[in-house]
N, C-alpha and C positions, 0 to 999 in steps of 0.2 A: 273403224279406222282410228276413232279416236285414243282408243284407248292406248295404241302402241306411241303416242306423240305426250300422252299425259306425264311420261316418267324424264324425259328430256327436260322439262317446263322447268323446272328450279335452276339448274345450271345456264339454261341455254344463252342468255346474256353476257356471260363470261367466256362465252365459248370465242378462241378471236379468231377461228376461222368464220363462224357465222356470221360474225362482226364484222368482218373483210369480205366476205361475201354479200353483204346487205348495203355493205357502203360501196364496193364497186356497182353492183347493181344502182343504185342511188346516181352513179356518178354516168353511168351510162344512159341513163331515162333521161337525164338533165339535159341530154344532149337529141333526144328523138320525141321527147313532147313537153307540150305545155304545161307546168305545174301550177301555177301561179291562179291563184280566184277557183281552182278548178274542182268540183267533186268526183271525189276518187273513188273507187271501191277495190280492196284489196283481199285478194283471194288467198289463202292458206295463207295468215299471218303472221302464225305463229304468237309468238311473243312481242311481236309488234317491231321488233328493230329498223324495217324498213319503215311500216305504219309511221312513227315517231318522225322520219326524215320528211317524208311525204306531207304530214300534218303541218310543219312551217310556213310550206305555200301554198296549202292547197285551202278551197273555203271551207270544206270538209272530206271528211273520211271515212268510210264505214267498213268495217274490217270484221272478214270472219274466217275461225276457224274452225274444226270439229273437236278439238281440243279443247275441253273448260278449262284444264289447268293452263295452258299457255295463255287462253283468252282472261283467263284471272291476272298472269303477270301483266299484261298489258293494261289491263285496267287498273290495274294498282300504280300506273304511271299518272293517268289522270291529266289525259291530254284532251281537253278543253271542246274540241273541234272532233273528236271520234269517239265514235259509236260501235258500239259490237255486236256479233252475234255466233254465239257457240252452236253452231251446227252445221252439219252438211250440208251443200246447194243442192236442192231439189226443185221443181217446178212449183208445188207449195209453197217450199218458203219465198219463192219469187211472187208467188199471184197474192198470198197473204202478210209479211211484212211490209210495214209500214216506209222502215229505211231501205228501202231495195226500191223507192219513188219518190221522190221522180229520178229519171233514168243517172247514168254516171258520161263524165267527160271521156273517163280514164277508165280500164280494170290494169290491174297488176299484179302479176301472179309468178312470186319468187319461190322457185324450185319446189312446187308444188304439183303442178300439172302431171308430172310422173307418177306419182302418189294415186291417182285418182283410177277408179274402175274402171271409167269408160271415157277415153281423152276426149274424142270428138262431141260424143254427148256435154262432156262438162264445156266445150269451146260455147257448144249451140247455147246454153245455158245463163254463160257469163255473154253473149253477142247480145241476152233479150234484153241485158241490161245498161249498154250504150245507148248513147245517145246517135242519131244519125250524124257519123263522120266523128262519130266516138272514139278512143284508140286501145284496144289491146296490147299491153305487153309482158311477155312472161321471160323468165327465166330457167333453164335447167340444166343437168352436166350435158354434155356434148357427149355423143357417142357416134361411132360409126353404123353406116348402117351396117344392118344384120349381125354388131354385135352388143351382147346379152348384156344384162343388167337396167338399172334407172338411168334414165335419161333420153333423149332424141338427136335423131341424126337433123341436118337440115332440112332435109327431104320430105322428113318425117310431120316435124312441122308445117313445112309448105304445104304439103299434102290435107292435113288435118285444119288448119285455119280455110283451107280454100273449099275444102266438103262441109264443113260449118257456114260457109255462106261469108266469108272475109272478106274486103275487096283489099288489094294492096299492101298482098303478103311478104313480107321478108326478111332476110335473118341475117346475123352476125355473129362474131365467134367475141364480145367485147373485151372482155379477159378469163383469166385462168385461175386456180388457186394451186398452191402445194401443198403435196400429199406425199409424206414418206416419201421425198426427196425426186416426188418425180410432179407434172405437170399434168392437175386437171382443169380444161376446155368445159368453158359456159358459153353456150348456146343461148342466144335471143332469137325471140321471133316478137315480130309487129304488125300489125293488119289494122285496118280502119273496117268500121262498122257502113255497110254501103245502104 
């Protein structure tokens, strides 16, 4: 998987919808949990654009991607309080690194969750690393159900946070981005670690 994210990595900072999209996300977390003192972990990083906002108030941040070359722009930012790790979340990498303990306040997971092989596996995955009354929150494009392409209906979500074991699933549409002159729908979804 990494390898189709390595060739975006030089651009991807200048990109200003990803910019617009990291900062609405940003602006919408601000608003459904605690940043402040708090250790975060943040799931498909990328390049770090949201990592970087998060880092301000959080006491830390461990951000991983499968991506070396985005995980390389990020660290070439040399943000003080975050930690990386270039690879995919497996049960391994949770029983054997060192920054995956102690557990996280937070995970956050911007438009990444789509990406991933098997959604609910990777929920159960990022759940073992809350803390109890931990918060999940992720981001992705809004789609209807049953129709095609990346992203989750709300449904979809509700569904998947609550077969992971969530307690206090729920979702919102918080904004939108434009695309070729027409309106795409982000999808949040939120659950606490029970």
């Amino acid at each position: 998987m990494s390898e189709g994210w390595d060739e975006y990595a030089v651009g991807w900072d200048s990109n200003e919808a990803v910019i617009a999209y990291a900062n609405n996300a940003y602006l919408a977390l601000e608003n459904t949990a605690k940043l402040k003192g708090c250790r975060i972990f943040d799931f498909g990083c990328g390049t770090g654009l949201l990592t970087e906002k998060l880092s301000k108030t959080a006491s830390s941040v461990v951000a991983l991607d499968p991506s070396q070359k985005m995980i390389s722009v990020l660290e070439n930012k040399r943000l003080n309080n975050v930690a990386t790790i270039a690879s995919e979340l497996d049960q391994k990498l949770i029983n054997d690194n060192s920054l995956l303990s102690p557990k996280f306040g937070l995970v956050v997971a911007s438009s990444a969750l789509a990406f991933v092989p098997d959604y609910v596996e990777t929920l159960k995955l990022l759940k073992q690393l809350l803390n109890k009354d931990g918060c999940l929150v992720q981001w992705d494009w809004f789609k209807d159900e049953g129709e095609k392409g990346y992203g989750f209906s709300e449904q979809q979500i509700k569904s998947a946070l609550t077969e992971a074991g969530f307690a206090e699933c729920c979702t919102s549409l918080p904004f939108s981005m434009q695309s070729d002159g027409s309106a795409m729908g982000v999808v949040m979804g939120v659950a606490r670690n029970s």
